[in-house]
N, C-alpha and C positions, 0 to 999 in steps of 0.2 A: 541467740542462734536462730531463732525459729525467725526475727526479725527480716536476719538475712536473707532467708531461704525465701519469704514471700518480697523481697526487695527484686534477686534476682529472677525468680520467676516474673514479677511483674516486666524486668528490662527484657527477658527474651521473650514474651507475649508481645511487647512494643517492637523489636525490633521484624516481627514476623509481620505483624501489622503496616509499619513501613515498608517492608518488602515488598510485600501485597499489593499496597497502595501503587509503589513503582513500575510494577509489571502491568498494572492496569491502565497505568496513563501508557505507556506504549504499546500497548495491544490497540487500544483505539484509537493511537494515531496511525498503527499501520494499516486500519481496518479502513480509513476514509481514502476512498478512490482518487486514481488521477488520471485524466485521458494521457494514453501514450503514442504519437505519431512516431511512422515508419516503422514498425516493427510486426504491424501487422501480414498474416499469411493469409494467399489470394482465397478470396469467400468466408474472412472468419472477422472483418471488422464489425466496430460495435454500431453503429450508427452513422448515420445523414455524413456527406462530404460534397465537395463543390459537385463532384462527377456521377454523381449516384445521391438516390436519397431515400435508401435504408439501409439495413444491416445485412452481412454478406456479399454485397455487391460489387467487392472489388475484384479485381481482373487479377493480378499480378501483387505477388509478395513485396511486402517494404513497399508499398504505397507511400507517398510521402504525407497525403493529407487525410488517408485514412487512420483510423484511432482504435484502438479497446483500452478500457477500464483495468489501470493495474492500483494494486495496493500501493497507497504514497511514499515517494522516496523509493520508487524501485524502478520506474520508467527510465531514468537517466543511468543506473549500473548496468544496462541493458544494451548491447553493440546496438547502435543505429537508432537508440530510443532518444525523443525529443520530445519536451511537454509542449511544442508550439512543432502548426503543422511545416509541412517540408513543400516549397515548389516544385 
């Protein structure tokens, strides 16, 4: 009896460990940035573009070439977001 009891105990320590481990690998993938064109609002982009070259300096919303830094995999569920810049 007492076999079982540290049998089972060991399978649910393992599977909390597994858990664990899976929620980690998707936190850090969601944590590595992606530049996101056109969805930036006028004065809040991240950096340098053909028209400007620093941060803030864009004139008008949804800029095509201006960019900010979103969490990966979220740029494209975004109306009007593009990982590559817009003409």
């Amino acid at each position: 009896m007492k076999d079982n009891k540290a049998i089972a105990t060991a399978a649910v320590a393992g599977l909390f460990a597994l858990t664990s481990l899976g929620l980690a690998g998707t936190a850090a993938a969601e944590d590595k940035p992606e530049k996101c064109y056109g969805i930036v609002k006028a004065g809040k982009n991240d950096c340098q573009t053909s028209s400007h070259a620093c941060a803030g300096q864009n004139k008008t919303d949804g800029e095509g070439m201006s960019w900010i830094y979103v969490p990966q995999g979220t740029c494209e569920k975004i109306v009007g977001g593009t990982l590559k810049p817009k003409s």
